[in-house]
C-alpha positions as CSV (number, residue, x, y, z in Angstrom):
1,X,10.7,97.6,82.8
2,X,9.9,101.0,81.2
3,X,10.7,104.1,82.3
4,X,9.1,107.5,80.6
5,X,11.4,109.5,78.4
6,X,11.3,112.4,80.9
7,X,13.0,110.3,83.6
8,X,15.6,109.5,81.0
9,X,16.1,112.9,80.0
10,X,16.5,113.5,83.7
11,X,18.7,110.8,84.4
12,X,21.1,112.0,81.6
13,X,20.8,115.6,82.7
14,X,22.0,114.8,86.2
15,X,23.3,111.5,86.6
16,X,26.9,113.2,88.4
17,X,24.6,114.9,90.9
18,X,24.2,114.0,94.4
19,X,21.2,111.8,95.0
20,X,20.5,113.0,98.0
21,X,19.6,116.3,97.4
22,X,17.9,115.1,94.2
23,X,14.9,112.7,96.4
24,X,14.3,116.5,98.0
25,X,13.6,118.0,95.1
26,X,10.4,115.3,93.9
27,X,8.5,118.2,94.0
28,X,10.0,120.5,91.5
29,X,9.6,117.7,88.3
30,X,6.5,116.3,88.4
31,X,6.7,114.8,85.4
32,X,9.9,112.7,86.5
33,X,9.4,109.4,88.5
34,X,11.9,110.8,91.1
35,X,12.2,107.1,92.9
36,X,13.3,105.4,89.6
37,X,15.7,108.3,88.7
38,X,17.6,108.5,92.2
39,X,18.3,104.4,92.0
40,X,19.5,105.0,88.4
41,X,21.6,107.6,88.8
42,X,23.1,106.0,92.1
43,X,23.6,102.9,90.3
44,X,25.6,104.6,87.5
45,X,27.7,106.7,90.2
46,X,28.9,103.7,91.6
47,X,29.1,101.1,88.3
48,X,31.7,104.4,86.7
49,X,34.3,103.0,89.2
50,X,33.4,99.6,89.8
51,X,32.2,98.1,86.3
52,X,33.4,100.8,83.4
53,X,32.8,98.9,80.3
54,X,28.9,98.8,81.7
55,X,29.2,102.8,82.8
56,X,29.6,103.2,78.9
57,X,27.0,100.8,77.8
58,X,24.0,103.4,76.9
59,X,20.5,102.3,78.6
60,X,21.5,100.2,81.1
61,X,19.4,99.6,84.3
62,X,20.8,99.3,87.7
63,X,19.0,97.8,90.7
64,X,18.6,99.2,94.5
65,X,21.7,100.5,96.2
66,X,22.0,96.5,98.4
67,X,22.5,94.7,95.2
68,X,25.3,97.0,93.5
69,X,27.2,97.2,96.8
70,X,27.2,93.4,97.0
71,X,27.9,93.0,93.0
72,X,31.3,92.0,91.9
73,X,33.5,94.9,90.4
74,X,34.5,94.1,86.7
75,X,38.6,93.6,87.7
76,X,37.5,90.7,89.7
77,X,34.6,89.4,87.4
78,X,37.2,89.2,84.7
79,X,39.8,87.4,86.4
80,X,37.4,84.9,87.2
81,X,36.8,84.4,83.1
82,X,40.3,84.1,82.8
83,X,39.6,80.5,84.7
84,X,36.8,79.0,82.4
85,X,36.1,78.0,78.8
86,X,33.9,75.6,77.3
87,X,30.3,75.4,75.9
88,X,27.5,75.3,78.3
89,X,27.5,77.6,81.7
90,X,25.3,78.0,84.4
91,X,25.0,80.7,87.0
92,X,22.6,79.6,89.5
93,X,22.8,82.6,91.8
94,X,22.7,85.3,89.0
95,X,21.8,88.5,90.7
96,X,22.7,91.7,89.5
97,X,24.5,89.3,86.4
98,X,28.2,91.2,86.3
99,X,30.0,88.1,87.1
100,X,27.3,86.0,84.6
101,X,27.7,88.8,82.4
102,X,31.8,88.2,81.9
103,X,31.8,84.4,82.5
104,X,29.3,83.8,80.0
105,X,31.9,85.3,76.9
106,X,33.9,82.2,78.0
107,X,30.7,79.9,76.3
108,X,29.0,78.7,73.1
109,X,26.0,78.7,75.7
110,X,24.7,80.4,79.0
111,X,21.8,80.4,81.6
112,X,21.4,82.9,83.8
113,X,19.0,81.6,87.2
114,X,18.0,84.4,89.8
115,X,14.4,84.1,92.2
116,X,14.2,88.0,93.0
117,X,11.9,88.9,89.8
118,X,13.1,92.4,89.6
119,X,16.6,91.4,89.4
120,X,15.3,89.1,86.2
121,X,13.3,91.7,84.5
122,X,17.0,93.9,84.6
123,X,18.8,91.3,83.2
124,X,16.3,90.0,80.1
125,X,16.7,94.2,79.9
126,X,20.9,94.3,80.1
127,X,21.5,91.7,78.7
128,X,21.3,92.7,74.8
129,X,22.2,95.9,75.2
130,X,25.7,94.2,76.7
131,X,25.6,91.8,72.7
132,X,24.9,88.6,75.2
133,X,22.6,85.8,74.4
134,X,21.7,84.3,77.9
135,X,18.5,82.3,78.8
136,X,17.4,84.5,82.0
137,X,15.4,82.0,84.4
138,X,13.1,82.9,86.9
139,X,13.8,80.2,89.6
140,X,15.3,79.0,92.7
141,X,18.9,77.9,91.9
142,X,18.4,75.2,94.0
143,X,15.1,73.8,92.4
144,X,16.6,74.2,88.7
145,X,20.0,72.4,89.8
146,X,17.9,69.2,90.5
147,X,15.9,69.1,87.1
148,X,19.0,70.9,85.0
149,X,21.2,69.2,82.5
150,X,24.6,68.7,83.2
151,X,27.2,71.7,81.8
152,X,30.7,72.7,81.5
153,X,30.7,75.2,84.3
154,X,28.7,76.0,87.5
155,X,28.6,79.3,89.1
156,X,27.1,79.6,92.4
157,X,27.6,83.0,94.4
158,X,26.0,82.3,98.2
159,X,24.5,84.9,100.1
160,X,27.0,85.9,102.6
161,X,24.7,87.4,105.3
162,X,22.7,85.9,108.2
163,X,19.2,86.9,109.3
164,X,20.6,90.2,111.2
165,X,22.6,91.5,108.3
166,X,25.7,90.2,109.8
167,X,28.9,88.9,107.7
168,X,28.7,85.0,107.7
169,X,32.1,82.7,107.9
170,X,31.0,79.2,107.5
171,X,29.7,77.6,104.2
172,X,26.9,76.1,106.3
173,X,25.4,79.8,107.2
174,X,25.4,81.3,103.6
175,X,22.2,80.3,101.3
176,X,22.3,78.1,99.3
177,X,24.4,75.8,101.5
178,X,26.9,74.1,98.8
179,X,28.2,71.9,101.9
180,X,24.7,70.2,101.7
181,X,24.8,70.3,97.8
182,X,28.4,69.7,97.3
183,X,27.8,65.9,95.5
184,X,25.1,67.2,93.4
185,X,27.0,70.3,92.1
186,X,29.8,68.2,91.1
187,X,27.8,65.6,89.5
188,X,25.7,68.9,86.9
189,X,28.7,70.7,86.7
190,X,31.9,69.4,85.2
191,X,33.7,72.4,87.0
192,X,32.0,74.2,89.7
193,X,33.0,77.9,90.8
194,X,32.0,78.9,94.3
195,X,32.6,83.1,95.3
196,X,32.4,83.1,99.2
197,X,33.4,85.6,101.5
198,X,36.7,86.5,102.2
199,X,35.8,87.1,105.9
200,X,35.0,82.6,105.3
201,X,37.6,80.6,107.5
202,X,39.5,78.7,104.7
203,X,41.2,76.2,106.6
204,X,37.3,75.4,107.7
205,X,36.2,75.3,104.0
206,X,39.1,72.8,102.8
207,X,38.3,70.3,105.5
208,X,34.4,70.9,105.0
209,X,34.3,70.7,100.8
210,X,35.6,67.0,99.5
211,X,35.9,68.0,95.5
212,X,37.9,71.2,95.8
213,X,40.8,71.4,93.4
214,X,42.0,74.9,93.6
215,X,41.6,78.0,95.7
216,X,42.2,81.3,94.7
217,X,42.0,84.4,96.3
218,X,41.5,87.6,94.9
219,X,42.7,90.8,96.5
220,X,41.9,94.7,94.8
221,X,44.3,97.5,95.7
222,X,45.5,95.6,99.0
223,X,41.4,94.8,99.8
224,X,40.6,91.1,99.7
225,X,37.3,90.9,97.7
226,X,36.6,87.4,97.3
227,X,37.0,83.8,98.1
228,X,37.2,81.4,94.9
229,X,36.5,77.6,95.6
230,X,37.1,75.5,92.2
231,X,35.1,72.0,92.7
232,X,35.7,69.4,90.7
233,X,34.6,65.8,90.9
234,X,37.5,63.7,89.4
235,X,40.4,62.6,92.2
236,X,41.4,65.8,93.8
237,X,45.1,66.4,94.6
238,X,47.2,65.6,97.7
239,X,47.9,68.8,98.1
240,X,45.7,71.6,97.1
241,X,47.1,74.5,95.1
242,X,46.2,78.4,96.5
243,X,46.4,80.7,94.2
244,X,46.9,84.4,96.2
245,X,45.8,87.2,93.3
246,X,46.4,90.5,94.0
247,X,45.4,93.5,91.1
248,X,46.9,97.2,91.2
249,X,45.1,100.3,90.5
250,X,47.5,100.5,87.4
251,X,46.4,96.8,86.4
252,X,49.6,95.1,87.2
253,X,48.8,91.5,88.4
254,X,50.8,89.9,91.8
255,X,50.7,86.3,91.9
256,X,51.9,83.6,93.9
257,X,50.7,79.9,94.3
258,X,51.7,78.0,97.2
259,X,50.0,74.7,99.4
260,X,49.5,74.4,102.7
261,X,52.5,72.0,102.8
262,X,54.4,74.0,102.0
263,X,53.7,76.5,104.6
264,X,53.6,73.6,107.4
265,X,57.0,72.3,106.0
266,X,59.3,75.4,105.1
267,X,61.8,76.8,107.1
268,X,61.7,80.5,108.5
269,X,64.2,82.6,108.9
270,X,63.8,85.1,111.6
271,X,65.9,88.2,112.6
272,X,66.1,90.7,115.6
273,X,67.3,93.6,113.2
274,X,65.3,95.9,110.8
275,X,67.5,96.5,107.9
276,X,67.2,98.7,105.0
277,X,63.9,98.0,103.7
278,X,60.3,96.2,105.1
279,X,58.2,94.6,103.2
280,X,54.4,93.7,104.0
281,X,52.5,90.9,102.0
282,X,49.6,91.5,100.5
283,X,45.9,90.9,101.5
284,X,45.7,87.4,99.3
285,X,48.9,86.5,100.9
286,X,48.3,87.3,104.3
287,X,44.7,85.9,104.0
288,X,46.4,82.6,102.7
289,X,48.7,82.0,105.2
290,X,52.0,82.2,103.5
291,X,53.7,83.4,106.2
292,X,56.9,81.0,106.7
293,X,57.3,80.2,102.5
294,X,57.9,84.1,101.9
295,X,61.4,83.5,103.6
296,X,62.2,80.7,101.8
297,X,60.7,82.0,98.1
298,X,62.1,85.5,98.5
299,X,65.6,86.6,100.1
300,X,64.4,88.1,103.0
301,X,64.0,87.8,106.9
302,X,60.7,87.7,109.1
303,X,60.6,90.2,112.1
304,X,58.8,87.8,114.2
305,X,56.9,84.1,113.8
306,X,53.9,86.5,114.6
307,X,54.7,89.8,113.1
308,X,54.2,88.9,109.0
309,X,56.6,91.7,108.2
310,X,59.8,91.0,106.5
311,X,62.9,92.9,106.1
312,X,66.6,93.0,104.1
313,X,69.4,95.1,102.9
314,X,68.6,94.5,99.4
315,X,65.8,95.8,97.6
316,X,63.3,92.8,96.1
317,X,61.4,94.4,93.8
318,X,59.3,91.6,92.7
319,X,58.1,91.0,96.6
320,X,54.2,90.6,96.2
321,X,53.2,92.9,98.4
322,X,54.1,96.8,99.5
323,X,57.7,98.2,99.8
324,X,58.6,100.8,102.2
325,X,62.2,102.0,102.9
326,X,63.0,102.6,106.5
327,X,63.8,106.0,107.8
328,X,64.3,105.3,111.2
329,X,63.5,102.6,114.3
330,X,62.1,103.8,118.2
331,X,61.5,102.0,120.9
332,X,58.9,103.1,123.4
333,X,61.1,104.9,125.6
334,X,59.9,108.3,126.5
335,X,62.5,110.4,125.1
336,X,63.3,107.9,122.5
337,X,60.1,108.7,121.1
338,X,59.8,112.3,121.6
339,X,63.3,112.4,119.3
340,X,62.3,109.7,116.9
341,X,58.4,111.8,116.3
342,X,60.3,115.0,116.3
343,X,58.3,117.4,113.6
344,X,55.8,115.1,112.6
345,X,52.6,115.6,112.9
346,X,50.5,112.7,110.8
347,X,50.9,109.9,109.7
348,X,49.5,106.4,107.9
349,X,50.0,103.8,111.1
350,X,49.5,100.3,111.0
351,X,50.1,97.4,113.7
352,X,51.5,93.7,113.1
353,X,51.2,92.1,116.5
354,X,51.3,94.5,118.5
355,X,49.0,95.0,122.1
356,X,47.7,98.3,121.0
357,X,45.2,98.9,118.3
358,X,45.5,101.8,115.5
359,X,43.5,104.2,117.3
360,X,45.1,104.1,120.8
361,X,48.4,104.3,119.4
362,X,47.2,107.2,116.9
363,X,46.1,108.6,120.2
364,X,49.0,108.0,122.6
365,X,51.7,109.7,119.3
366,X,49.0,112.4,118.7
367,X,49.4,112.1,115.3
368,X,46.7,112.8,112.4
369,X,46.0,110.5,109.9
370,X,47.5,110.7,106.4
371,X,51.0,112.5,104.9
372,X,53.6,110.5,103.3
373,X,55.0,109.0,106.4
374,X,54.5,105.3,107.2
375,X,54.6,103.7,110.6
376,X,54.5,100.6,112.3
377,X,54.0,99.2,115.5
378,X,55.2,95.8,115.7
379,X,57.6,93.2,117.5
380,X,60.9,91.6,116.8
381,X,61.9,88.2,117.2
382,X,63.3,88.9,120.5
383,X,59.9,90.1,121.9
384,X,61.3,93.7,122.0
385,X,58.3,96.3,120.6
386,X,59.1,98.9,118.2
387,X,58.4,101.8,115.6
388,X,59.5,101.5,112.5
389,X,59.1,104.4,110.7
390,X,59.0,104.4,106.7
391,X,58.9,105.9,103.4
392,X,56.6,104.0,100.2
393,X,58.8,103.0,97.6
């Protein structure tokens, strides 16, 4: 792929500049291939937050807007290196190549298989420039799992949207379909790593899949990003260990493991007071299930069998999820309310089965969005609905 060295002057020159205004201005430079320039600089605009390490790799190329939205950010492609070793990898569904790109270090050897052509020519391109050694492949992934030889690792990322651009949540809607290939994947790769989306129905998954060993789901800044499924084909386990992975902004790591059986089995301790502090679980957590277990791991009390908030009168600072100290508690009285919203005028609402949803409640308060304020709409264990309002800790 080459690009002239005006276009990469121009690209260097204004790569912080808004790309819109730039495709108006075609006219002005002539001599710049305006089209290639506007998906570079886009590309870089978005790869400074979302991959860094390749933000500062010098003479990179980025591919249209669709693929870099869809790419993996570099916090969650390195977590899932953190999971691999061995000598031989495969990623048959290679793409824009971040997650092949960080996997790969993990391996004496790696093979990188994508069909789109373009996305190929960017790789064989990236690839050096990033110091990896990785056999690019033009293929189906499909066509070169038949003939392939077997290797340590498999990486498979299916597409995640249907024919009319909607979000898929069965393995049997996203291409390729590893529910038809599940026998053959475990049989050419010793361990197989599946990304799906984390909009997929887990419970589905575990009873659709036969060979997965481990789950693990992987949560940025309180945003669940992906869906891990680790395939394996020796005997798999009785019960199947979830591994709930949620990263900070400031890099800290929440983790907690848990099994289904242990959410079926554990107690729950419920309670009709707030006390001094809530807690809600994070977005691996709460997309896991461990709603009951939190009760029994952590000393604290759940608001409601339904509600997945949790409350007590001591501080737990190691509680995966967010803190909040509470301020003050309304029902939905009339002047109850009008005492307990006295003076404020935003703030950051959620609801935790409630009847409303965030923007009829925003509306029926008349409060603006934002401010350090935090409230929630919610109900107790005796049914009773409520405002709880609270400060971040």
């Amino acid at each position: 792929m080459q690009i002239s060295s005006e276009t990469i002057h121009f690209i260097e020159e204004n790569y912080r500049t808004d790309v819109r205004m730039l495709a108006l201005q075609a006219k002005k430079y002539p001599q710049v291939d305006m089209a290639m320039a506007v998906v570079q600089i886009a590309g870089r605009q978005i790869a400074e937050a979302k991959i860094p390490s390749w933000f500062c790799t010098e003479g990179l190329l980025y591919p249209k807007h669709l693929s870099m939205e869809q790419c993996s950010s570099e916090v969650t492609a390195l977590y899932k290196a953190s999971l691999v070793d061995g000598n031989s990898f495969a990623d048959l569904t290679g793409g824009f190549g971040i997650d092949c790109s960080f996997l790969s270090r993990k391996f004496r050897k790696a093979d990188y298989v994508e069909r789109q052509e373009e996305l190929c020519e960017l790789a064989k391109h990236n690839f050096p420039l990033l110091g990896l050694n990785i056999d690019v492949h033009h293929e189906d992934g499909v066509e070169y799992l038949k003939q392939m030889a077997p290797v340590d690792c498999l990486f498979l990322d299916p597409a995640r949207r249907d024919n009319h651009g909607g979000k898929t949540v069965a393995i049997s809607d996203c291409e390729p379909d590893v529910s038809a290939l599940e026998e053959l994947l475990v049989e050419k790769g010793c361990m197989v790593m599946i990304k799906l989306s984390p909009m997929l129905d887990l419970s589905l998954a575990l009873k659709t899949l036969k060979h997965i060993r481990e789950v693990h789901i992987v949560s940025v800044n309180n945003e669940c990003k992906e869906l891990l499924l680790i395939l394996q084909k020796k005997s798999v386990p009785s019960e199947i260990p979830i591994h709930c992975e949620h990263i900070l902004n400031s890099g800290e790591h929440q983790h907690y493991i848990f099994t289904l059986e242990q959410e079926h089995t554990s107690d729950c301790t419920l309670t009709e007071e707030v006390s001094t502090f809530l807690y809600e679980p994070n977005a691996s957590i709460l997309k896991g299930g461990a709603y009951r277990l939190l009760t029994t791991t952590y000393p604290v009390k759940k608001l409601h069998v339904n509600s997945h908030l949790y409350t007590s009168s001591i501080l737990v600072q190691d509680f995966p999820g967010r803190i909040f100290q509470v301020k003050a508690i309304s029902g939905f009285g009339k002047k109850e309310l009008k005492g307990f919203l006295q003076s404020m005028v935003k703030a950051n609402i959620t609801i935790r089965n409630f009847p409303s949803s965030v923007v009829e409640l925003r509306k029926r308060l008349k409060l603006k969005e934002g401010g350090e304020d935090y409230l929630f709409a919610t109900t107790l264990a005796d049914e009773s609905k409520v405002l709880i309002k609270c400060r971040k800790i």
